[in-house]
C-alpha positions as CSV (number, residue, x, y, z in Angstrom):
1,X,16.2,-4.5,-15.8
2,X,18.5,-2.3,-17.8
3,X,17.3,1.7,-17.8
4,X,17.0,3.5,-21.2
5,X,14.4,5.5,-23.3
6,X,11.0,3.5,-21.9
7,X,7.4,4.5,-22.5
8,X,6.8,6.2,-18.8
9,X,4.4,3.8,-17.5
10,X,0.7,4.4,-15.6
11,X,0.5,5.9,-12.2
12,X,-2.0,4.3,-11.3
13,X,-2.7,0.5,-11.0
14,X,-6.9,0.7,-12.1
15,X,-5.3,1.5,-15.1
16,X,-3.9,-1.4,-15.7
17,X,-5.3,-4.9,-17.5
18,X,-5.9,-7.7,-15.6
19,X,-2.7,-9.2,-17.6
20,X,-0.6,-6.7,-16.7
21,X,-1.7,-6.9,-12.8
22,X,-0.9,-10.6,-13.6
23,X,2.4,-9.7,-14.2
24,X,3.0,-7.4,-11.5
25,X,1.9,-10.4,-9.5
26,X,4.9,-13.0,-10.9
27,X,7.1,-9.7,-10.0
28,X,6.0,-9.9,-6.4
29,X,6.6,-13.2,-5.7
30,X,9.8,-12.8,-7.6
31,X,11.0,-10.1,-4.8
32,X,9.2,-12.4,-2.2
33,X,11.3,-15.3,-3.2
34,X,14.7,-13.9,-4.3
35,X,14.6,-10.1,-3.3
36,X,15.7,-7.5,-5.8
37,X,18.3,-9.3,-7.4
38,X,15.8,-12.1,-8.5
39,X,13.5,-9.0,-10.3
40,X,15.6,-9.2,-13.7
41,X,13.9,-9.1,-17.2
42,X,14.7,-12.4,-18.5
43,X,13.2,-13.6,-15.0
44,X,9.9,-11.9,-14.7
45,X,9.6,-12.7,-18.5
46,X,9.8,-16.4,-17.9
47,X,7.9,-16.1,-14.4
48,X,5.1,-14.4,-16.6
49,X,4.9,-15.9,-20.1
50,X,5.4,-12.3,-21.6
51,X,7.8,-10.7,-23.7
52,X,10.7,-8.4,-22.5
53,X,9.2,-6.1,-24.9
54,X,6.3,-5.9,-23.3
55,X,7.4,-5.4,-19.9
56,X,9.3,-2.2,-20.7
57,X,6.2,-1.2,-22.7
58,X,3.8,-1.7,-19.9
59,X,6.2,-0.2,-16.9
60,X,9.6,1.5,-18.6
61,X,12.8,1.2,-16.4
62,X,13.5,-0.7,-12.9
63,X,12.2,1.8,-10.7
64,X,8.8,2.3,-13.0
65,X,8.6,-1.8,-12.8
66,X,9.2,-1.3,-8.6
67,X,7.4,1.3,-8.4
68,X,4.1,-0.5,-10.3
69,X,4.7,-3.3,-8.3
70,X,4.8,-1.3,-5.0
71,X,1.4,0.4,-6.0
72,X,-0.1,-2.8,-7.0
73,X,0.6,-4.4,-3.1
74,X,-0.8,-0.6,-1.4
75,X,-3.9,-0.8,-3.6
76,X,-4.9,-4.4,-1.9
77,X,-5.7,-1.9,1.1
78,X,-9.2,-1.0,-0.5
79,X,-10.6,2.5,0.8
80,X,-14.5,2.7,0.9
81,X,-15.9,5.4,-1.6
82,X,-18.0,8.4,-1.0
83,X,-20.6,6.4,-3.9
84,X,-21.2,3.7,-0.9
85,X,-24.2,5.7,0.2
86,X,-24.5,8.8,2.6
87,X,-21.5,9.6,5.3
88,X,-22.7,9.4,8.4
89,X,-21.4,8.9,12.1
90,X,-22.3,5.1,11.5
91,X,-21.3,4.6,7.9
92,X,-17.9,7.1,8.4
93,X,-17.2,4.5,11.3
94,X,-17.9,1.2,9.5
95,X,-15.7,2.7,6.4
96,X,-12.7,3.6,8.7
97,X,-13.2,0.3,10.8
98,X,-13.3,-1.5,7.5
99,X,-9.9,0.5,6.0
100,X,-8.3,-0.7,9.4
101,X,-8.8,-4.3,8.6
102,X,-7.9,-3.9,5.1
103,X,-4.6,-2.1,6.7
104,X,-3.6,-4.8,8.9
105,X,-4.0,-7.8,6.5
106,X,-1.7,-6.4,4.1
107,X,1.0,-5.1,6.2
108,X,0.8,-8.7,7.8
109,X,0.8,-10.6,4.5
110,X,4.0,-12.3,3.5
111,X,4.5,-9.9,0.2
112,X,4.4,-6.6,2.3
113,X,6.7,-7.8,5.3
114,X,9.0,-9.3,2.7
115,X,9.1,-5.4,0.6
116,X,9.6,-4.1,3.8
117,X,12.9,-6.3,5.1
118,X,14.1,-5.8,1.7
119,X,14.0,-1.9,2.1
120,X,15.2,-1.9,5.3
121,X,18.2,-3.8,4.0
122,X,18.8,-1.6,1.7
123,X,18.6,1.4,3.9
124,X,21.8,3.2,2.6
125,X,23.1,4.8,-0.5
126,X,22.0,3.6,-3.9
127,X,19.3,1.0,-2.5
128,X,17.8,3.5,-0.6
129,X,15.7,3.8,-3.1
130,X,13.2,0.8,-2.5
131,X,12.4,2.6,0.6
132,X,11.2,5.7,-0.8
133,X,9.1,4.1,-3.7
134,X,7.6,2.3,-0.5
135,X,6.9,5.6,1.4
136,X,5.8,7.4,-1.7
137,X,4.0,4.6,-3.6
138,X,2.8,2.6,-0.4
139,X,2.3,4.5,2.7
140,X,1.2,8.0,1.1
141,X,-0.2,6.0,-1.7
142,X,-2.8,4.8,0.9
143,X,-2.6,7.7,2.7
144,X,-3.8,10.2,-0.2
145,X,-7.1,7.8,-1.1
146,X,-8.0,7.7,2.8
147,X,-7.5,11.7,3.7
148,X,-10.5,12.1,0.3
149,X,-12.5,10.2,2.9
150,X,-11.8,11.9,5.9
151,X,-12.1,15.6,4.0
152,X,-15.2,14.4,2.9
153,X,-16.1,13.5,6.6
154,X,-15.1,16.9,7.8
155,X,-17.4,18.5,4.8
156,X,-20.2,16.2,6.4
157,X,-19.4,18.2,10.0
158,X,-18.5,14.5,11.3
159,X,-14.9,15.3,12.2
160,X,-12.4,18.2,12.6
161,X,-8.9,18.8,12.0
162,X,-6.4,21.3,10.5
163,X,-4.8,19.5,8.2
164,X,-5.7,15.5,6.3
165,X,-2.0,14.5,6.2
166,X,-1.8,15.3,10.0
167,X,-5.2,13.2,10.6
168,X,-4.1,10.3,8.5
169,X,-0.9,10.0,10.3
170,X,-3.0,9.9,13.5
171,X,-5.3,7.3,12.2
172,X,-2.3,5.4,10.8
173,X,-0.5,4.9,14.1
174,X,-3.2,4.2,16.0
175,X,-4.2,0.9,13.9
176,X,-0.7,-0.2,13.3
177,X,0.9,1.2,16.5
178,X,4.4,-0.9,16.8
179,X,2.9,-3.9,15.9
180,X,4.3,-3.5,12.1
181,X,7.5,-3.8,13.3
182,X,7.3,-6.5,15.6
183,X,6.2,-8.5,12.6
184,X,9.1,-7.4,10.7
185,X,11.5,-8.3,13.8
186,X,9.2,-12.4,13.3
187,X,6.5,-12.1,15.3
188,X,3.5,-13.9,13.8
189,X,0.7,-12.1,12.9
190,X,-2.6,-13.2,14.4
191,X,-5.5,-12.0,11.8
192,X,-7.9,-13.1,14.2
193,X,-7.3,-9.8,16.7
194,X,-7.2,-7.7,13.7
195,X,-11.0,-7.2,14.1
196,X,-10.9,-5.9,17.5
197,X,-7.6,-3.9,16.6
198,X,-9.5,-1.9,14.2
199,X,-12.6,-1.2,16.2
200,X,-10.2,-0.2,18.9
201,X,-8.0,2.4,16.6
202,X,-11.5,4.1,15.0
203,X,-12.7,4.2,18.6
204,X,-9.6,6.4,19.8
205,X,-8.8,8.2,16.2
206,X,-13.0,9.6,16.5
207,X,-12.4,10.7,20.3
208,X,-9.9,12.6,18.9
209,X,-11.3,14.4,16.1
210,X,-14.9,13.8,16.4
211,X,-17.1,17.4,16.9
């Protein structure tokens, strides 16, 4: 997609209509499929049944289009909300448990893994830059939805620590230890263990901070 004078587009993916999402699904597979180079205007266009109009409407330059595409994958990894019912040592565990799962499947999935070569690939100068819309957009996408939980654990006297980032980070490599990157190197993922991975990584992240 060519840069130039765009309407900036959301920063966040709620906002967005279920045809838009649908879009920013046809752009996925795109990358998926053909990488980068296969993410051009004319081909998400025709991948989409929209107009190029549209598209730079909707998500303004390449990196805004990346960038919402990026955000769409993270926000499969759904993070229970406070409005679930009252935190308690039971319900903070089943929410963190349940964000583990959710953590797992996507980083597993065949869209994620594929983002993720792709960046890797790119690891140097100008294509660098996949890789930072995937740490800002992705990791500490997720990351600033799940510290809003556990801050609103440590209100609740459940849990303590110094600083959210610092506790997320923990939580993070518990659940995904180096298992991420033996996918990424072709291990297949096995879903079925992702269960007792998650129960395991809550287990270990609350003897750690629980009071």
């Amino acid at each position: 997609m060519k840069t130039g004078a765009m309407i900036a587009p959301a920063t966040d993916s709620t906002a967005y209509s279920p045809r838009q999402n649908a879009v920013l699904d046809s752009a996925l597979r795109l990358l998926v499929e053909g990488g980068e180079k296969a993410l051009t205007t004319a081909g998400l266009a025709r991948a989409a049944n929209c107009s190029k109009e549209s598209l730079y409407k909707w998500f303004g330059d390449r990196d805004g289009l990346l960038s919402a595409v990026i955000e769409f994958q993270a926000r499969k990894v759904r993070v229970p909300a406070e409005a679930e019912g009252p935190l308690d040592a039971r319900a903070l565990t089943m929410r963190l448990e349940e964000f583990a799962r959710e953590l797992l499947a996507v980083l597993a999935s065949d869209a994620s893994l594929a983002l993720n070569r792709l960046a890797i690939g790119q690891a140097s100068g100008e294509g660098a830059r996949l890789g930072h819309l995937l740490q800002e957009r992705g990791r500490r996408g997720i990351g600033r939805r799940i510290e809003a939980l556990l801050e609103a654990a440590r209100q609740a006297g459940l849990i303590a620590f110094d600083e959210a980032g610092e506790a997320y980070a923990t939580l993070y490599g518990l659940i995904v230890t180096d298992q991420h990157l033996r996918w990424l190197l072709g291990e297949s993922p096995e879903p079925r263990t992702f269960d007792i991975r998650a129960e395991r990584a809550v287990a270990a992240f609350l003897r750690l901070y629980r009071r």
